[in-house]
N, C-alpha and C positions, 0 to 999 in steps of 0.2 A: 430549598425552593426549586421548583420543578426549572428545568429552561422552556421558553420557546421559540419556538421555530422563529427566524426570521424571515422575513418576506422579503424575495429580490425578483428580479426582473427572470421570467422564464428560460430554462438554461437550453444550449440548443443542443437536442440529441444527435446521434452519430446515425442511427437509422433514420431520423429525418431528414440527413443532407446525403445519402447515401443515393447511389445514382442505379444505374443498370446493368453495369459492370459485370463481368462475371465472378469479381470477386468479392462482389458485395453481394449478389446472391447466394453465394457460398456461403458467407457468413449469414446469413437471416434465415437461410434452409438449418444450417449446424443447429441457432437459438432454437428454431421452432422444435427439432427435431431433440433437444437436448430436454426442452421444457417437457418432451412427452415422455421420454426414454432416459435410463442412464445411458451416461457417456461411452461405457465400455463396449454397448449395442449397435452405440451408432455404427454402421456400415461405410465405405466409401460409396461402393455402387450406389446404395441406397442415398445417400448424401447428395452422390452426382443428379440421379432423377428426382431428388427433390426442388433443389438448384435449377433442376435445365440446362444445367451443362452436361457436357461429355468429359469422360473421365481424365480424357486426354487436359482438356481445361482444367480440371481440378489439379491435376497432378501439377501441371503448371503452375497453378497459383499459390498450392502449399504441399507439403510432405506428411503431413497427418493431422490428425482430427486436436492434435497439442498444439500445432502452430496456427491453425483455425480460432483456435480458443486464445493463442497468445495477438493475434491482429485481433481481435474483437478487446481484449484488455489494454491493447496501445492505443486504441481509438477511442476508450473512456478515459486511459489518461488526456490524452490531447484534449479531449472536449472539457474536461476540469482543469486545464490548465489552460483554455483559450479562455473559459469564462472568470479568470480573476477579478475579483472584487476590488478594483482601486480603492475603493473609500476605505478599507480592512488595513491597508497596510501599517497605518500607526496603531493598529490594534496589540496588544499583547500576543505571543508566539501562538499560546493555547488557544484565544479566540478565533486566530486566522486557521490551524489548522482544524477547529472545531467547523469552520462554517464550508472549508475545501472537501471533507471528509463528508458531510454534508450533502455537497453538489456533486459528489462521489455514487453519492446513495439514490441521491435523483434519478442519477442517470442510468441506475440499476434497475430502477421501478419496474419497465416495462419488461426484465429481463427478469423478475423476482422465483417465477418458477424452473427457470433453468439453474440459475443458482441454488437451489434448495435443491434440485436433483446433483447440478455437479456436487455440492456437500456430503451429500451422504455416497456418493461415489466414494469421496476422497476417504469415506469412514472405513471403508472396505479394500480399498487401492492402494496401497502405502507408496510403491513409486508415481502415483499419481497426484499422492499427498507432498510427496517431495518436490514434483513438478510446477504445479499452483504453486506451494512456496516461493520456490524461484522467482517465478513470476511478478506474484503478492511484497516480493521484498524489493526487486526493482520497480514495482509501481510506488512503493510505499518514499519510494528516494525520489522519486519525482514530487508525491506530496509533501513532504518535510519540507523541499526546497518554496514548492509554492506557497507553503508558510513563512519561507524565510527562516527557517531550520536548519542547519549547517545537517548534509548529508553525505558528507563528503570522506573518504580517509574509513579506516576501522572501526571510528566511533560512531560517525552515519553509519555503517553497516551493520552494526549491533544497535541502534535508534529503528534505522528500517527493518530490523528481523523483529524489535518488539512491538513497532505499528504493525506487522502486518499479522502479528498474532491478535493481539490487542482487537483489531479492524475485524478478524476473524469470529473474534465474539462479538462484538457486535452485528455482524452479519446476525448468529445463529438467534437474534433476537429479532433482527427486522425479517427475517421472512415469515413470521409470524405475528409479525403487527400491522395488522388491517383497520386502525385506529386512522382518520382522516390526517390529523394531527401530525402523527407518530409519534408520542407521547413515552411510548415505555421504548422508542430508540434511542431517544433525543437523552433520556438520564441515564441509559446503560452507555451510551458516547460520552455524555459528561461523566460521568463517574469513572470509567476508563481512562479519558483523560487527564484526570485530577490524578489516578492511580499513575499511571505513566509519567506524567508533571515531574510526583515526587522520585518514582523509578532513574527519571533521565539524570534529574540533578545529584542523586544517588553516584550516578554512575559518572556524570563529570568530575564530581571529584575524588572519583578512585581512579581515576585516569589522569588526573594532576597529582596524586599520590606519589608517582614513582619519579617527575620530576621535581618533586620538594622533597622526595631523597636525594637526589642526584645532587640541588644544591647546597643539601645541609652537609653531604659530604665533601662536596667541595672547598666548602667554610674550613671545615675540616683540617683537610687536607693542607690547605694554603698559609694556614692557621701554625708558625714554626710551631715547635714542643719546649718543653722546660729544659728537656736535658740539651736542645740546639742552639735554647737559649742561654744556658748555664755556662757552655764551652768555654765560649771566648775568655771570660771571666778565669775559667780554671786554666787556661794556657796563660 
């Protein structure tokens, strides 16, 4: 059975509460110019006169067109994590992150053509592919948590390296679904998720694997033997 979408209260965007700043112009010139161009194109000069700043300003604000792109990914985590859904919290794991990833994707909409050029960058860029990663997997531990995900230690880090693949495919569906709805996002998210579900708990317990060796050898171990037991007997 298909999901759908539920209906919450309108989520509030990051260039909606964005002021005049020069580094919020920085960042809205970067989108515009990213959704035109690939990223590898973009220019600084070119970036500064689109802005309206002086490059003296830019430079100030950031060190390359990666950390441009890395403030524009922290300010959609914060906006998905300012908009927490109280009523979600007695939900099951997988609903709370189904509906964060969600408001994830919201908050992408109006960005949907810069991301569909950063992608196919990243097809052609392999340290650029490496970089997003990065990024994609410390976003990804901030989502797990607003789930109520333990993301924390090794095992969060190998959780957020498979959400942010996982999210990844789903990206490569919604920039191609112009459906009101989003119809064919919403079951490539659920079916990922189901996928991932069985994946995590997979993977919990091969990571209590090696402490239910540790105690069976223990047992073991503490456990005299026949001949320790024999001794005394024989003396």
């Amino acid at each position: 059975m298909a999901r759908k979408r539920k209906s919450r209260p309108s989520v509030a965007r990051p260039s909606a509460s964005r002021g005049n700043t020069s580094r919020d112009k920085i960042i809205a010139a970067f989108l515009a110019l990213l959704a035109e161009k690939p990223f590898e194109r973009i220019g600084l000069a070119e970036l500064a006169k689109s802005a309206g700043v002086s490059l003296a300003d830019l430079r100030g604000e950031f060190g390359s067109t990666l950390a441009i792109l890395a403030a524009h990914i922290k300010e959609i985590d914060q906006a998905v994590l300012a908009g927490i859904d109280a009523d979600m919290a007695e939900e099951p794991a997988r609903e709370q992150l189904f509906d964060v990833l969600m408001r994830r994707l919201e908050l992408l909409e109006p960005h949907k053509e810069a991301v569909r050029s950063l992608m196919r960058s990243a097809t052609r860029n392999p340290a650029l592919a490496l970089a997003l990663n990065a990024m994609a997997v410390r976003s990804q531990q901030w989502m797990l948590t607003a789930a109520n995900i333990t993301a924390a230690g090794p095992l969060g880090q190998i959780r957020a390296q498979g959400l942010a693949l996982m999210f990844a495919n789903v990206l490569r569906t919604w920039v191609d679904d112009d459906e009101k709805g989003l119809s064919r996002t919403l079951a490539a998210l659920d079916g990922a998720l189901a996928s991932g579900q069985r994946w995590s708990g997979l993977l919990d317990d091969i990571c209590r694997l090696p402490e239910r060796i540790c105690k069976t050898v223990g047992r073991r171990r503490s456990r005299p033997s026949r001949r320790s037991r024999d001794e005394p007997m024989a003396a």
